[in-house]
N, C-alpha and C positions, 0 to 999 in steps of 0.2 A: 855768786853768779848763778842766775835761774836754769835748771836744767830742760829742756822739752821734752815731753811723752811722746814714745815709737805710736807710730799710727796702727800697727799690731795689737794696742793693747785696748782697743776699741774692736777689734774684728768678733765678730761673730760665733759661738763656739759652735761647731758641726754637731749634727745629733749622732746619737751612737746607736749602734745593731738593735740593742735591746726596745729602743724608742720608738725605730722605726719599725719593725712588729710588732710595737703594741698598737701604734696608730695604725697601721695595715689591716689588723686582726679587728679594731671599735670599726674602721669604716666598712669592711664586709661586712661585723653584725650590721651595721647601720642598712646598709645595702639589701643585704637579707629580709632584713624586718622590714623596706618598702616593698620589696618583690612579694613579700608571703603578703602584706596589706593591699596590693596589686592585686593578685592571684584570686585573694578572698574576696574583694571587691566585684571585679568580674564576675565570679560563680552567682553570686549572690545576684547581679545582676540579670545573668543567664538565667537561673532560678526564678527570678519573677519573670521573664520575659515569659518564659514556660507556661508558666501560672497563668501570666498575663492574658497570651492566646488561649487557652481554655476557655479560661473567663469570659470574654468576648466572642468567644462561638458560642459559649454557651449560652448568655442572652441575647444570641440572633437569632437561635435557634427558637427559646424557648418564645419570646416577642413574636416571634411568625407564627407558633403552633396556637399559641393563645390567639392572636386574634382574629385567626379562624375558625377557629375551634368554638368560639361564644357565637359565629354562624349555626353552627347545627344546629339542623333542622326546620331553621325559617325554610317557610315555603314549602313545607315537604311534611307529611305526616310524622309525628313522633316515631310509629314501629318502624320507620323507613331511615331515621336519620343516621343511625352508625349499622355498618356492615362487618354484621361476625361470620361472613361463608370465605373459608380459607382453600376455594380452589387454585385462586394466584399464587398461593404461599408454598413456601419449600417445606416439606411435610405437613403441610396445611395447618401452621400453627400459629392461634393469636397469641400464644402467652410462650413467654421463656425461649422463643428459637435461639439456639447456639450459633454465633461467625465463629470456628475455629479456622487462627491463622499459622498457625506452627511454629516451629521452634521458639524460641522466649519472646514471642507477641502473646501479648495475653488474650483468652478469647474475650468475645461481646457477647451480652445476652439481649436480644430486643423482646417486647412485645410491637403488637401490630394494630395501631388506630387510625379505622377509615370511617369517613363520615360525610352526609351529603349537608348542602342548604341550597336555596335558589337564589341565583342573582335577581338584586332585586333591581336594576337598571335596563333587564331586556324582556321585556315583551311585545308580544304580537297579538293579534287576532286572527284567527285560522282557522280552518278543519283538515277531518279527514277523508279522502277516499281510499276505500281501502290502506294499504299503510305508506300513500303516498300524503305527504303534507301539503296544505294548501293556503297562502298567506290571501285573507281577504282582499288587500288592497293590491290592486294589480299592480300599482307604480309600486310599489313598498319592499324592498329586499332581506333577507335575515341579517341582513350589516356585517355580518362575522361568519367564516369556515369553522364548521364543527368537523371536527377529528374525530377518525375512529373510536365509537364508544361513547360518544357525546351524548348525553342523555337528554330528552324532551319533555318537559312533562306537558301535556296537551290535558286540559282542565275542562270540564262543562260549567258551565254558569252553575254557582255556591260552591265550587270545591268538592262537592262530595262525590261526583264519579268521576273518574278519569284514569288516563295511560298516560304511559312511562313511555317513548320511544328513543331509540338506541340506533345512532349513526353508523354503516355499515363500515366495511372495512375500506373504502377509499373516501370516506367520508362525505361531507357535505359543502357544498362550496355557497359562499355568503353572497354569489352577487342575483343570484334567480330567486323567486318568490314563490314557486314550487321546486318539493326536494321527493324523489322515490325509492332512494337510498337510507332507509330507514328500516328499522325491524323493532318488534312489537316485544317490550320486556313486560312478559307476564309476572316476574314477582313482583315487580312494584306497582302493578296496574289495579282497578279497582273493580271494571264494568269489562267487557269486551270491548273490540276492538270496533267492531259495527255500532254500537250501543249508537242511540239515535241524536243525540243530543252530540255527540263526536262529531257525528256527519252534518249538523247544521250551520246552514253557510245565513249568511245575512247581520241581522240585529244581535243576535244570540245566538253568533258563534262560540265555539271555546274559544278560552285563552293559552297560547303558548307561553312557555315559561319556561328558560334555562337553568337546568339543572349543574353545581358545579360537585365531583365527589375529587377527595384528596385521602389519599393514602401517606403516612408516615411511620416508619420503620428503619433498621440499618441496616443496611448492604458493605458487602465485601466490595470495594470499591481500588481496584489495582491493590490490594495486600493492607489496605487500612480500611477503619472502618469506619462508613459517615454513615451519620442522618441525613435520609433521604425524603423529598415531597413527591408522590407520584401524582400526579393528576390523572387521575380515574382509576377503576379497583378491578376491571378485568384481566390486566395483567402485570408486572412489575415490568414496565414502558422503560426503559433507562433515557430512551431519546426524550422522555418528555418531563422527566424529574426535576427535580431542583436542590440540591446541596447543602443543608440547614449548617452543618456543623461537620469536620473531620475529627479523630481518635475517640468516637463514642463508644464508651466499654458498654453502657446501660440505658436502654432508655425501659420506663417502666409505665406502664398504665393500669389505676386502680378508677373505679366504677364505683362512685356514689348514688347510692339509689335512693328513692321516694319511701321515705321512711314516714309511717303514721304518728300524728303529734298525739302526746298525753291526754287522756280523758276523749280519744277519740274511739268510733266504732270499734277500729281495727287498731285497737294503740297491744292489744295482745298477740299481733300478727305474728308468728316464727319470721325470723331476721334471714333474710335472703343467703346470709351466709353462713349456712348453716352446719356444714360438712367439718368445719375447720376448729380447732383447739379451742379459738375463743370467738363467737361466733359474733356476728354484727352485721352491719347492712350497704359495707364496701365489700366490695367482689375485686380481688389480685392486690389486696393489702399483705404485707407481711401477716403468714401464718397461714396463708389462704390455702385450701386445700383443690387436688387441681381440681373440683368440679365446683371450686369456687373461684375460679379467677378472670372469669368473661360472666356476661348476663346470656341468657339463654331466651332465642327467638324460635325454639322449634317445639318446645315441649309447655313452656309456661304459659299461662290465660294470657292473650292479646286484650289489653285495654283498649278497647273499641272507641271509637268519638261517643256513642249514644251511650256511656258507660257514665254513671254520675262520679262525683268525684271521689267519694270516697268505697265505691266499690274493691271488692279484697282484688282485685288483677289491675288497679294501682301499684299493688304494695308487695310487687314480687318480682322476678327474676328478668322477667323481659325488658328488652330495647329502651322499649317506650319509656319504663321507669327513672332511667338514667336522671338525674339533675346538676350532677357535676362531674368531674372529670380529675383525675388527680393524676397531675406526669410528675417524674421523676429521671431525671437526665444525667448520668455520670459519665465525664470527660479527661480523660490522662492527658500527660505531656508529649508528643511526638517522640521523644525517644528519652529511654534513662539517663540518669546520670552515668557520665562514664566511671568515675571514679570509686564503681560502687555503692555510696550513698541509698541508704534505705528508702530515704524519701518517705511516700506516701501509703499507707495499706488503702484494702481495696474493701469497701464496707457494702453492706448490702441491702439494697435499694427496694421495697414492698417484697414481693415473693421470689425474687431472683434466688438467691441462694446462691451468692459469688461472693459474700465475701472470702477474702482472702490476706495475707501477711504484706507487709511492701517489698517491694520489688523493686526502685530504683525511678519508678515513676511518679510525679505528682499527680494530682488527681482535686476536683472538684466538683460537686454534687449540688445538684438544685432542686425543689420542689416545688410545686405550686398547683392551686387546684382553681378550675377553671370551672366556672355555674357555666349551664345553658340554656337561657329562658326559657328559649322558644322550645324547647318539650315539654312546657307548662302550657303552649298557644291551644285557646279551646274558643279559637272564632275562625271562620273559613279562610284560607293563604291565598286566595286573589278579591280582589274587587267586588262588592256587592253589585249587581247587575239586575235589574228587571224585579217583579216581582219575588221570583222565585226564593231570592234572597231574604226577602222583608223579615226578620227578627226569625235569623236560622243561628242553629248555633249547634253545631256539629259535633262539638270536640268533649262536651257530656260537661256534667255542672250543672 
């Protein structure tokens, strides 16, 4: 007789103590090892984000400085297009000024580059009486409010004599067609202010012509530190600035000058940068010694327009020289890592003199060297007019 099997001897056997901690113990590591590939995931993440923003201020910045920067000087004499007088300046310094921000904020070091050109979209026809401005066309308005400090340039027919005038402190308003709110900037002027050709109304009036000057440097900005635009150079304006970039540690500006080519008169000229270890003909390069780190417009031969071209006060220290421009921009992360983390060291940028170990911040640096033609222009910067012009050529050559 067939016997049947207890339904018992199919049941399932329980797992025991030991089983059940080892499977407890693999699914923690298991657990573990997602949360630390979480964790690393994330930072990593955080970490470029960091990055990321730098990066992207730092080519808004540098995209804005360039291409205004390849303006200078249209319109505007060579010794006139960049501005080395450091009365705005906090210890009136173009090169090296320190933001110290305290405690483990790292300082900034700026230099400071201002530089004029002329818009080329606004002119008028005008004179002057005395230093009241007067637009030929009676129905004709200046179309736009100039702000205090707003520069004029008021031209005589060829370009070669003319003033500079400077909107006073409540400015000039765009809708009337005479302004008497104006004051007479003799240093960038050429003739007096009576000169006779200033005061002729009719056929052969002068030409007005707006002048734009932009200042950029870094400001302590609420306890961080931006790249700042100022628009115009008599004083660090904050109402009127513009914000290129925040956490700039460095911005740095070197001075490529007018260097004589081989087998030229002046190809034996001493190298404008002369003071420094290894001398050359960048001014506030690494190694620059400080009486090499700006070009000098008070003591060096002004290259005149009637100067030919390869006169030796081309090939020296002044303004005028300049033909390119070398920036140098260094940008940290908003704040360290917290964990520690070395991160980035801080390297150092033409003649600063910051580098330094990492500190917990990343960090990214750019270069770039910017030509500027128009301090090569050697033909008059308004419109031939009348005779007077007929095969003038001002600018030496």
């Amino acid at each position: 007789m067939a016997h049947s099997k207890s339904p018992l001897a199919h049941a399932p056997r329980g797992f025991t103590l030991v089983e059940l901690l080892v499977g407890a113990a693999t699914t923690t590591i298991i657990l573990a090892a997602v949360a630390a590939a979480f964790v690393g995931v994330q930072g990593a993440f955080q970490r470029e984000s960091r990055v990321k923003v730098a990066v992207e201020g730092l080519r808004t910045a540098t995209g804005f400085i360039e291409q205004r920067l390849r303006m200078a000087g249209y319109g505007v004499e060579p010794r006139f297009a960049f501005d080395f007088n450091g009365d705005a300046l906090p210890s009136g310094a173009k090169s090296n000024h320190v933001l110290a921000f305290g405690g483990s904020v790292p300082n900034s070091v700026t230099d400071d580059l201002a530089f004029r050109y002329r818009d080329a979209a606004w002119m008028r026809r005008g004179h002057l009486a005395g230093t009241t401005v007067v637009l030929e066309d009676t129905k004709s308005t200046f179309g736009m409010s100039f702000s205090k400090g707003q520069r004029l340039l008021v031209s005589c027919v060829g370009g070669k004599d003319y003033v500079v005038m400077r909107a006073g402190e409540s400015g000039v308003s765009g809708e009337g067609n005479t302004a008497s709110n104006f004051i007479l900037d003799e240093a960038l002027s050429t003739v007096p202010i009576d000169a006779p050709c200033l005061t002729r109304a009719g056929n052969n009036s002068p030409y007005l012509m707006l002048i734009h000057e932009l200042r950029i440097r870094i400001v302590d900005l609420d306890g961080r530190p931006f790249l700042m635009a100022f628009q115009g150079l008599d004083e660090l304006d904050m109402s009127s600035a513009v914000p290129l970039a925040a956490d700039v540690e460095s911005f740095q500006v070197a001075y490529v000058m007018n260097r004589p080519a081989p087998g030229s008169p002046n190809a034996g000229a001493q190298p404008v940068d002369f003071s420094s270890p290894v001398s050359n003909w960048v001014l506030g390069d690494i190694g620059s010694a400080d009486a090499d780190r700006v070009p000098d417009p008070d003591t060096a031969p002004v290259p005149l327009f009637k100067l030919p071209y390869e006169d030796p006060a081309r090939y020296n220290r002044h303004p005028a020289n300049i033909r390119a421009v070398r920036l140098s921009i260094g940008i940290r992360s908003t704040s360290p890592e917290p964990n520690g983390r070395r991160a980035f060291e801080r390297v150092e940028l033409e003649d600063s003199g910051e580098a330094g170990p990492a500190d917990g911040y990343y960090r990214t640096n750019m270069t770039t060297t910017v030509r500027v033609p128009n301090m090569l222009s050697r033909s008059t910067f308004n419109p031939p007019v009348g005779d007077e012009s007929s095969g003038l050529n001002v600018w030496g050559g």
